[in-house]
C-alpha positions as CSV (number, residue, x, y, z in Angstrom):
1,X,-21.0,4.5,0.4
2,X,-19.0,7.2,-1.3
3,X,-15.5,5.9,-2.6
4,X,-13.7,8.4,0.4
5,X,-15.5,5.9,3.2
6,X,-14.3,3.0,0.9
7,X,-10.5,4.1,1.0
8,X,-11.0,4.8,5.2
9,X,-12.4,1.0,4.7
10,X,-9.6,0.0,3.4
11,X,-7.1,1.7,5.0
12,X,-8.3,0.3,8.1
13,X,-6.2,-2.2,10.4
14,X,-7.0,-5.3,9.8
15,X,-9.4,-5.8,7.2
16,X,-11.7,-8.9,7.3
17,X,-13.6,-9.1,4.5
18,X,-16.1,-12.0,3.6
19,X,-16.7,-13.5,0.0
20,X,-20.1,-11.5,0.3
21,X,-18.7,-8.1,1.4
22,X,-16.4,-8.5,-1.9
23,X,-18.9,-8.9,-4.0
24,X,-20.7,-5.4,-2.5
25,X,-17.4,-4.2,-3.4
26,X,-17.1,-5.2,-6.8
27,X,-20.4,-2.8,-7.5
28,X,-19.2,0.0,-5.8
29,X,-18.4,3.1,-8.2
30,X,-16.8,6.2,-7.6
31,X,-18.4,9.5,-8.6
32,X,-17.9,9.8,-11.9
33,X,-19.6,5.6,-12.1
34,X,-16.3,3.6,-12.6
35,X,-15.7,0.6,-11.0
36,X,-13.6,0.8,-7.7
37,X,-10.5,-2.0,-8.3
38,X,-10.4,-3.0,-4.9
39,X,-12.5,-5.6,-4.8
40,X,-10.9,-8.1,-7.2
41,X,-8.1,-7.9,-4.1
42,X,-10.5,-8.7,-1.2
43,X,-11.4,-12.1,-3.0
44,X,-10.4,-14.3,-0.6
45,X,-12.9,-15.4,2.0
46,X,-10.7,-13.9,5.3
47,X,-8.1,-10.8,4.6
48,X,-6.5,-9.6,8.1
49,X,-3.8,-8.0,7.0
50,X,-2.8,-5.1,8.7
51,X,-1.7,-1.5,7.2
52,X,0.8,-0.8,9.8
53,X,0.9,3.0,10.1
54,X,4.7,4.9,11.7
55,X,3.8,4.3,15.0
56,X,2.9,1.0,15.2
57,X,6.5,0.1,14.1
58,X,7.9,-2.8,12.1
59,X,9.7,-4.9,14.7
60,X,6.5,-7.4,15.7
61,X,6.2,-8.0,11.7
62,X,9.6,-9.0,10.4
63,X,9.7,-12.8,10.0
64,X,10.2,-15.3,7.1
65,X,7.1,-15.0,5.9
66,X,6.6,-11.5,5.7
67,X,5.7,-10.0,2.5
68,X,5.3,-5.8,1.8
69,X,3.3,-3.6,-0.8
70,X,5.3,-0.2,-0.5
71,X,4.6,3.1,-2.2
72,X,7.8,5.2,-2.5
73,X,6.9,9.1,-3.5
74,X,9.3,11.8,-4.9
75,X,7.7,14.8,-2.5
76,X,4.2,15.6,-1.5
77,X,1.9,14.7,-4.4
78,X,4.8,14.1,-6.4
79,X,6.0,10.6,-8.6
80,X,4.4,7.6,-7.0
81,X,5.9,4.1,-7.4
82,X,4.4,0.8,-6.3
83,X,6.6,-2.2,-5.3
84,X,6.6,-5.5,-3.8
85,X,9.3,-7.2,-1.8
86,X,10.5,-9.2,1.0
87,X,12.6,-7.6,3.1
88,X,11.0,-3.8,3.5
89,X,14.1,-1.9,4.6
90,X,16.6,-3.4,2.7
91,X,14.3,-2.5,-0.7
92,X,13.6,0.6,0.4
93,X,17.9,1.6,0.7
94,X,18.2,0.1,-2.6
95,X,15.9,3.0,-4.3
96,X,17.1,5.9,-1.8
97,X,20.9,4.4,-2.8
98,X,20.0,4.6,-6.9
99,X,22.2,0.9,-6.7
100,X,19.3,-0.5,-9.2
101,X,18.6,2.2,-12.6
102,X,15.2,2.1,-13.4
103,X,12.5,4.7,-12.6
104,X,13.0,5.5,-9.1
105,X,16.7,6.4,-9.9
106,X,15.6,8.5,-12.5
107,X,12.6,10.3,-11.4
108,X,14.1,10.4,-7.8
109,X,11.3,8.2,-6.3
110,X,13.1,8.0,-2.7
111,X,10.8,8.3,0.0
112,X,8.4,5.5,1.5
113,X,5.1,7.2,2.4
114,X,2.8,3.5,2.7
115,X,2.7,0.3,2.9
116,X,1.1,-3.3,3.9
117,X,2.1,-6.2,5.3
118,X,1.2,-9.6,3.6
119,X,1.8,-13.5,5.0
120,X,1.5,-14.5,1.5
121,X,3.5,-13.3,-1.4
122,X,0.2,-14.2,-4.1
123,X,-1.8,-12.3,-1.9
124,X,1.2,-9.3,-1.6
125,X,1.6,-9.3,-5.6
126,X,-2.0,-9.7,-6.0
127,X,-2.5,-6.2,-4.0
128,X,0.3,-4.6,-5.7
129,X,-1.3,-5.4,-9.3
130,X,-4.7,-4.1,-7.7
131,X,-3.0,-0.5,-6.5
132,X,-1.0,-0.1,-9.7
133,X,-4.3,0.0,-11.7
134,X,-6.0,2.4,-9.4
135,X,-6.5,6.2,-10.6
136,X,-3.9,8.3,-9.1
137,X,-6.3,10.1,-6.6
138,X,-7.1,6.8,-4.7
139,X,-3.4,6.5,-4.1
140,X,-3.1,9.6,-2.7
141,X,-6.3,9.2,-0.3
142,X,-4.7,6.0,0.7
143,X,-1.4,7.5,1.4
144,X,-2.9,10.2,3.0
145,X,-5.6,7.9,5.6
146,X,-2.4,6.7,7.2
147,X,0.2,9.5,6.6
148,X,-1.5,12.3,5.9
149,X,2.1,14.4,6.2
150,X,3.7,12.2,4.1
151,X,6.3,11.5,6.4
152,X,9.1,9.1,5.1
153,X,8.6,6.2,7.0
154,X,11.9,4.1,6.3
155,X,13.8,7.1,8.5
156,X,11.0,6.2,11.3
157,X,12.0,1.9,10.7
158,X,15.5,2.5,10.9
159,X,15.5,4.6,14.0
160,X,12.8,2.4,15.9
């Protein structure tokens, strides 16, 4: 399985991964032989969380207990930044606002291209950890398996 079919894998809507298939994971390399980080994020014995693409919308998935892994981008293959959070729009208007300095004010890291909803927040930081070591080029296959325009999606959330 070349690492391409494992980012459509895990772009996929909703995931359900057994102890064993994380462990198949685990030894899965990319093409130049590293190991593919994934896996230590599919640990648990049942993952069905969903990557909710534009269209599916957001209203069915607010809740309490409603954890998101976002990736904000500056432009097309531009700065990428990883976040986790609770409340998905009201995160996402802090960083297009600049309210909070750090680096998406100053690299102008605006635009929410992906992201994943979690019931738990271990599991939610546990995948954010996971993407933030992953080589850049896996990020942008990721992004680009569920918006290949790189569409902002926060515009799409607030209008829906």
């Amino acid at each position: 399985m070349g690492n391409s079919l494992l980012i459509s894998a895990i772009a996929a809507p909703m995931i359900s991964l057994s102890k064993r298939a994380a462990i198949r994971l685990v030894r899965r390399t990319d093409g130049a032989g590293a190991k593919i980080c994934y896996a230590p994020c599919a640990r648990s014995p049942k993952r069905t969380d969903s990557v909710i693409p534009a269209e599916a919308g957001i209203q069915e998935t607010l809740g309490v207990n409603t954890y998101y892994v976002y990736i904000l981008a500056s432009k097309k293959n531009g700065t990428l930044y990883t976040g986790v959070t609770n409340n998905l729009l009201r995160r996402v208007d802090q960083h297009k606002s600049t309210e909070i300095p750090g680096f998406t004010k100053r690299y102008h890291v605006h635009k929410l291209v992906y992201f994943e909803t979690f019931g738990r927040i271990q599991d939610a930081i546990k995948r954010e950890k996971c993407i933030k070591r992953w080589k850049r080029q896996w990020k942008l296959r990721l992004i680009e398996q569920v918006n290949p325009l790189w569409r902002d999606l926060f515009d799409e959330l607030v209008s829906s």
